[in-house]
C-alpha positions in Angstrom: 12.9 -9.9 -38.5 12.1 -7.6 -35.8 8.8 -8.5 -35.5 9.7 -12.2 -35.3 12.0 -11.6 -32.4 9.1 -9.4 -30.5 6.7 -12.2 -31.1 9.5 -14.9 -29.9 10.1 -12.3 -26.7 6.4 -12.2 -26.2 5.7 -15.5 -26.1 8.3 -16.4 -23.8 7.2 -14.0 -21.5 3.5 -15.6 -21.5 5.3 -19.2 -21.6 7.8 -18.5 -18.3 5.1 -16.6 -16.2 2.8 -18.1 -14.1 1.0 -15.8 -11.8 -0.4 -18.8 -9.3 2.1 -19.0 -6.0 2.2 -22.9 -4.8 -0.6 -22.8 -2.8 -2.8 -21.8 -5.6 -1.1 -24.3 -7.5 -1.2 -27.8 -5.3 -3.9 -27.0 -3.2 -7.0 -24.8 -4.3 -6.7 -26.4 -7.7 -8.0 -29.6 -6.0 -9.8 -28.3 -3.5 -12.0 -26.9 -6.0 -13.3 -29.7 -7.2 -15.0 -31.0 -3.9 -18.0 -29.0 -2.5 -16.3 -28.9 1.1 -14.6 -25.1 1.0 -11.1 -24.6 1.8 -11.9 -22.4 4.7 -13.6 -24.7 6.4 -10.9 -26.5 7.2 -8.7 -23.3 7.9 -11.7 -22.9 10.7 -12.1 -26.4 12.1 -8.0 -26.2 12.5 -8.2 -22.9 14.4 -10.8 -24.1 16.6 -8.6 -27.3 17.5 -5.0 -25.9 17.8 -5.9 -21.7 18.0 -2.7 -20.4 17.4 -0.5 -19.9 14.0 2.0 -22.3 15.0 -0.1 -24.9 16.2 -2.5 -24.5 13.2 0.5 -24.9 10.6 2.1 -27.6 13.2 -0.8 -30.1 12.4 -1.7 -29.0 9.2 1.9 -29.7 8.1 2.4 -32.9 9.8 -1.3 -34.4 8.6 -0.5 -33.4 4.8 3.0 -35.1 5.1 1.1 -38.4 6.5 -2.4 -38.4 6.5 -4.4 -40.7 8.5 -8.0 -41.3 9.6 -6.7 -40.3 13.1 -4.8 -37.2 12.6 -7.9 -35.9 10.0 -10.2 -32.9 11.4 -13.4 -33.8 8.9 -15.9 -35.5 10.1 -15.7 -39.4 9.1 -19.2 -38.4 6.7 -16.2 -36.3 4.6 -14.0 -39.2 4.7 -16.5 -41.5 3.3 -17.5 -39.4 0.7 -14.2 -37.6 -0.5 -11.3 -40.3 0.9 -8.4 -39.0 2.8 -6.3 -36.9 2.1 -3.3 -38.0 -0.4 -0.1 -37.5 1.0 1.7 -34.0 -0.5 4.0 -34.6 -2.9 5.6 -31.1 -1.5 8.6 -30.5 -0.5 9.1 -28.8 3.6 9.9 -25.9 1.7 7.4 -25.6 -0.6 4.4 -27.3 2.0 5.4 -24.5 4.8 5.6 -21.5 2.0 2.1 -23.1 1.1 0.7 -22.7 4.8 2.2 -19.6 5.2 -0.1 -18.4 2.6 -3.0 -20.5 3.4 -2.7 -18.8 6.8 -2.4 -14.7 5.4 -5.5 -16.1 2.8 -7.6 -16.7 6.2 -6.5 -15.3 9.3 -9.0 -13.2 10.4 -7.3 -11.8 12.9 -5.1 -9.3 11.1 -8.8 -8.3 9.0 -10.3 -7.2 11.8 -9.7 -3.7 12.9 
């Protein structure tokens, strides 16, 4: 009997816990599967708006309506990948997932 409980404690454990936050989650899981890095876009964003806000600003308002307009990849990108889907993200959950994105690749904090 004990061992039954352990086993049903053990597996709840493995069941409940996900280690991925929600920007490993909703964004590197798809941005895997295109040969364009992830940092690249961190970089062409930093180069357009070169601060934190600004970067999360534009990043934040193209994810919650993308358009051919508002994108930073170059229209050879668009023609190949398509544009962006619109996040299914809540504000919450989209700014918690730029918050990260921004730790993952500011290199201004790296650099001592």
């Amino acid at each position: 009997m004990v061992r039954v409980v352990f086993l049903l404690c053990l597996a709840s454990v493995f069941a409940f816990s996900n280690s991925k936050n929600i920007y490993e989650k909703n964004c590197i899981t798809c941005h895997n599967k295109i040969p364009v890095t992830i940092d690249k876009y961190f970089y062409r964003y930093l180069l357009e708006y070169s601060n934190e806000e600004d970067v999360k600003n534009a990043m934040f308002d193209f994810l919650k309506n993308p358009t051919k307009e508002g994108s930073l990849m170059s229209e050879s990108i668009i023609k190949r990948f398509g544009l962006k889907r619109k996040t299914r993200l809540s504000d919450d959950e989209l700014k918690e997932a730029l918050d990260i994105y921004w730790r993952e690749y500011n290199l201004f904090d790296k650099l001592k």
